[in-house]
C-alpha positions in Angstrom: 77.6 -13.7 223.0 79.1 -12.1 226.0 82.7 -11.2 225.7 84.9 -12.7 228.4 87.1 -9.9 230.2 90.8 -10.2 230.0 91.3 -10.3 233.4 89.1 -13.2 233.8 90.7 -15.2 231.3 93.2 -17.7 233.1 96.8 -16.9 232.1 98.8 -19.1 230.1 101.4 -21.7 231.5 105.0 -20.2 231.5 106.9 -22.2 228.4 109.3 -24.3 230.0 111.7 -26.2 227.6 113.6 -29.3 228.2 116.7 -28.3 226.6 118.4 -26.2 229.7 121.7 -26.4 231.3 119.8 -27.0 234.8 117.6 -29.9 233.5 120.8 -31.5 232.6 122.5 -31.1 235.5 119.4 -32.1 237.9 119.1 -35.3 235.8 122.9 -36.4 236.8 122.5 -34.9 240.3 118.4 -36.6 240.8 121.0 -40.3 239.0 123.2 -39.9 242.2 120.8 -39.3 244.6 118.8 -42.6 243.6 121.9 -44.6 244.2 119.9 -47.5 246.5 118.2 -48.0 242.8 121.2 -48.2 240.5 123.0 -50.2 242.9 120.4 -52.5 243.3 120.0 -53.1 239.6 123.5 -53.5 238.6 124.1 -56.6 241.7 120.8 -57.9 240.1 122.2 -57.7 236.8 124.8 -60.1 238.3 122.8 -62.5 240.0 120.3 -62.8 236.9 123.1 -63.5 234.5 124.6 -66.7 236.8 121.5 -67.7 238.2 121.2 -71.1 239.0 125.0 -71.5 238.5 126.6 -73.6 241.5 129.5 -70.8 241.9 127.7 -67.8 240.5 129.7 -65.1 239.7 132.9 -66.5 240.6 132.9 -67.8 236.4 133.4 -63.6 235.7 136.7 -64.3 237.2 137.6 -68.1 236.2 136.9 -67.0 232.4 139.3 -64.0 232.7 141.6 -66.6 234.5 142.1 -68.8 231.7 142.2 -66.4 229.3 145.1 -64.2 231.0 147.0 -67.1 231.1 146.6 -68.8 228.0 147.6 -65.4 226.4 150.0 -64.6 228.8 151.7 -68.1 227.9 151.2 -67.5 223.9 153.1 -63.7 223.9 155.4 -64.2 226.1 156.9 -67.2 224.1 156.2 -65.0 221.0 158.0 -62.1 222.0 160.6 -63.7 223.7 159.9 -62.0 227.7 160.4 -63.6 230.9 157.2 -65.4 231.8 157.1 -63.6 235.2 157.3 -60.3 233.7 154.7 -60.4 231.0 151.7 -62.6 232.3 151.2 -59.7 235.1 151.1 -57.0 232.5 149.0 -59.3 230.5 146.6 -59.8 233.1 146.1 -55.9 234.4 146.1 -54.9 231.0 143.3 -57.3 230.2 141.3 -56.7 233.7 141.6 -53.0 232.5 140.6 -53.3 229.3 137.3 -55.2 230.1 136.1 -52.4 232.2 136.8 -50.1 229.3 135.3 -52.3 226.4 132.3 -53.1 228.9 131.4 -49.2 229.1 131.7 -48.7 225.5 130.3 -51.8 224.0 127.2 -52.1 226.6 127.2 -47.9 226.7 125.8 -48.2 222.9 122.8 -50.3 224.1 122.1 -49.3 227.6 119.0 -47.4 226.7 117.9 -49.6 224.0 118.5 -52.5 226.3 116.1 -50.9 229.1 113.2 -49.6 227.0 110.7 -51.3 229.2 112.3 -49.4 232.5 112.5 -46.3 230.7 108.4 -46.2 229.5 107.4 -47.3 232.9 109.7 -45.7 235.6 109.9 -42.5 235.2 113.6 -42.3 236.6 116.1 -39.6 235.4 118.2 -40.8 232.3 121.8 -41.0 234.0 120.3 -44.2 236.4 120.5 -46.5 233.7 124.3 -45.0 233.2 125.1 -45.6 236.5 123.3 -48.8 236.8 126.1 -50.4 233.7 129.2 -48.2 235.1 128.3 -50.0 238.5 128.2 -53.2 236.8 131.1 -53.5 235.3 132.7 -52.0 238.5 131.6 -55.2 240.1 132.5 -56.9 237.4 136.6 -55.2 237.6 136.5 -56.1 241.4 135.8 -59.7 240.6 138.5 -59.6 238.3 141.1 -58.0 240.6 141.1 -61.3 241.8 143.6 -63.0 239.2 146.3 -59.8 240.0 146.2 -61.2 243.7 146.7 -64.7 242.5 149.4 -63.7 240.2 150.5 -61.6 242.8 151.2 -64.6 244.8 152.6 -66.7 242.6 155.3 -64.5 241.6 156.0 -62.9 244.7 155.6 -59.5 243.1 156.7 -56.5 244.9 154.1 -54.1 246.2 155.2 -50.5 246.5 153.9 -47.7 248.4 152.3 -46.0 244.8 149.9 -49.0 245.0 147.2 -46.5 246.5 147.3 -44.4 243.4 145.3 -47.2 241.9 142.8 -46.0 243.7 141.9 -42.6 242.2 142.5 -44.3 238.7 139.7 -46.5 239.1 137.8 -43.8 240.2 138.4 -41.9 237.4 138.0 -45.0 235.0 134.6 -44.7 236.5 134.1 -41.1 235.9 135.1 -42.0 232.3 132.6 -44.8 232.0 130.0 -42.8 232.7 130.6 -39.8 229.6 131.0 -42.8 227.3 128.2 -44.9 228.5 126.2 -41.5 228.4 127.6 -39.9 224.4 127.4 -43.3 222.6 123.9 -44.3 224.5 122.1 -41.3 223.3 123.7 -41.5 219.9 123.2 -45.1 219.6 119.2 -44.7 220.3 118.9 -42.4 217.6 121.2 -44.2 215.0 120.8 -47.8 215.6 123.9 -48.3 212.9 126.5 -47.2 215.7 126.4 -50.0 218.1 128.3 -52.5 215.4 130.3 -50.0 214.1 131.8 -49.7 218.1 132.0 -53.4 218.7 133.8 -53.7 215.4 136.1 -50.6 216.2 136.5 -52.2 219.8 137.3 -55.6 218.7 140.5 -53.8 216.2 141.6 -51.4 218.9 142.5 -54.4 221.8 144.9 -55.3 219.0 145.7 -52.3 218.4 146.3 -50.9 222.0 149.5 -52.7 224.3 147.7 -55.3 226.4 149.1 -58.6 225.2 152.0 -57.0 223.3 154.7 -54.8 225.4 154.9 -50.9 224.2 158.2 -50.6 226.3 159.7 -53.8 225.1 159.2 -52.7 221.5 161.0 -49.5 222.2 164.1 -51.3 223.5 164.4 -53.0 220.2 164.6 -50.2 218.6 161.1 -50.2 217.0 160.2 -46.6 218.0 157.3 -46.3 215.4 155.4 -48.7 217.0 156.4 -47.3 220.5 155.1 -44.0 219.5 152.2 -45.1 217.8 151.1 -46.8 221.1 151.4 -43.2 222.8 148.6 -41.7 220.0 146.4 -44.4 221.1 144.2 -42.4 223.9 142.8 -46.1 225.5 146.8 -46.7 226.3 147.1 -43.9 228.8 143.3 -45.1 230.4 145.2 -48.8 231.1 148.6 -47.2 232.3 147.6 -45.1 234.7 145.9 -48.5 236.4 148.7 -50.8 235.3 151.8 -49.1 236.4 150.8 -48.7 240.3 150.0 -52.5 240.1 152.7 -53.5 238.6 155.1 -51.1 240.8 156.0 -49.3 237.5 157.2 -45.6 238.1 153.8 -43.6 237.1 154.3 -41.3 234.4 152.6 -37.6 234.7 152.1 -37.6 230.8 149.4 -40.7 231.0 147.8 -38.4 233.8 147.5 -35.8 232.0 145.7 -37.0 228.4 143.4 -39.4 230.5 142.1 -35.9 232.4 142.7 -33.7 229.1 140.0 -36.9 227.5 137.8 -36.8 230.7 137.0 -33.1 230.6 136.8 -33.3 226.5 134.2 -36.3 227.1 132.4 -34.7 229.7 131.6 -31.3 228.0 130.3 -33.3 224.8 128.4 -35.9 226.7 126.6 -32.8 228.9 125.6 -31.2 225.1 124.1 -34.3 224.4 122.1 -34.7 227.4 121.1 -31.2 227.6 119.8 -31.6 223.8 118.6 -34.9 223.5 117.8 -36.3 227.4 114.1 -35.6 227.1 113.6 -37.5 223.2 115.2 -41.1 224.9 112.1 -42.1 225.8 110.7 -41.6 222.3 113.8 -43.2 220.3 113.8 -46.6 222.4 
């Protein structure tokens, strides 16, 4: 048997390894750039869930309509506050809080829920992130609709800081997309997590001011309570939406923990995907 020479033998493939800062980064950067994709997904999401429905996704906002004001009705009349001056703060608290609850609840699923897309399209992992951020960002336009209406029918002031509502959202978006991204790896590899969230979601909405008045409790002297609400982190999330809306004067403090939470998020979620990103596909 004739030896074969060294030099003739082909040389080995470099080892690459998936779990690299750069791979993590090129999968968020390769999600943005595939942005016709995502979009398109998320409006089909839409479509799919009210088709054959004569007013389509108009219900996303008549649902949140009656619920607003059903509840807006019930506390106010429980906590004794002008009707005027709670069924707003009602309302953006609960438009709010659907954004955040959709992004955390659906954020535990959204890779389970796409397992055929994920085996079949090979598509970086952060398109199905920004495929359910963009959702329910369509689905917090829809329901900017009630503030308008309320808007009207109160005759609410609009202030100048209105625009800062802006950059909120934005950053409600930015938040979305750690949470959708920490809890949707973790999720795939411990299918016991998603109910655990939904249950911890369902106590924090009563836990966190949206139907009941953190400010209003203070001026009665409760300050516990008032304090309490300040340790809840989802709080400061709402606020920094709520008070431009509502012409509040913003507070730099709710600024500050929701950006203190976004770069927190963010460095755990990027561990996570540089660890984990390329084992998705084999969890779903």
């Amino acid at each position: 048997m004739q030896a074969t020479s060294t030099l003739e033998r082909p040389a080995a493939p470099p080892e690459t390894s998936s779990r690299t800062w750069r791979k993590a980064f090129k999968d968020i950067s390769d999600g943005f750039r595939q942005r016709q994709l995502w979009a398109h997904l998320g409006w089909q999401d839409i479509k799919q869930r009210y088709r054959r429905s004569v007013i389509g996704p108009l219900w996303i906002t008549i649902s949140m309509g009656v619920t607003v004001t059903a509840l807006g009705i019930l506390y106010s009349a429980l906590f004794g506050m002008p009707l005027h001056e709670h069924l707003p703060y009602v309302a953006v608290g609960f438009i709010v809080w659907n954004f955040i609850s959709g992004c955390v609840t659906e954020g535990t699923e959204v890779f389970i829920a796409n397992e055929g897309l994920i085996k079949q399209l090979p598509a970086p992992v952060s398109v199905h992130i920004l495929r359910l951020v963009w959702r329910q960002t369509l689905f917090l336009a829809h329901n900017l609709v009630i503030y308008f209406i309320v808007l009207a029918i109160f005759q609410m002031p609009v202030k100048w800081t209105v625009i800062t509502v802006f950059p909120a959202i934005a950053l409600l978006m930015v938040n979305g997309v750690w949470v959708a991204l920490l809890f949707g790896v973790a999720s795939t590899r411990f299918r016991d997590i998603p109910p655990v969230i939904q249950s911890f979601i369902t106590l924090a909405m009563f836990m966190t001011p949206i139907m009941w008045n953190a400010e209003s409790i203070a001026k009665k002297g409760l300050g516990f309570q008032a304090n309490f609400a300040d340790l809840n982190p989802l709080y400061h999330y709402i606020e920094i939406v709520r008070d431009p809306l509502l012409g509040d004067e913003q507070l730099l403090y709710h600024w500050l923990i929701v950006l203190g939470f976004t770069a927190v998020g963010w460095l755990l979620a990027l561990v996570i995907l540089r660890n984990y990103r390329a084992r998705v596909a084999y969890w779903v």
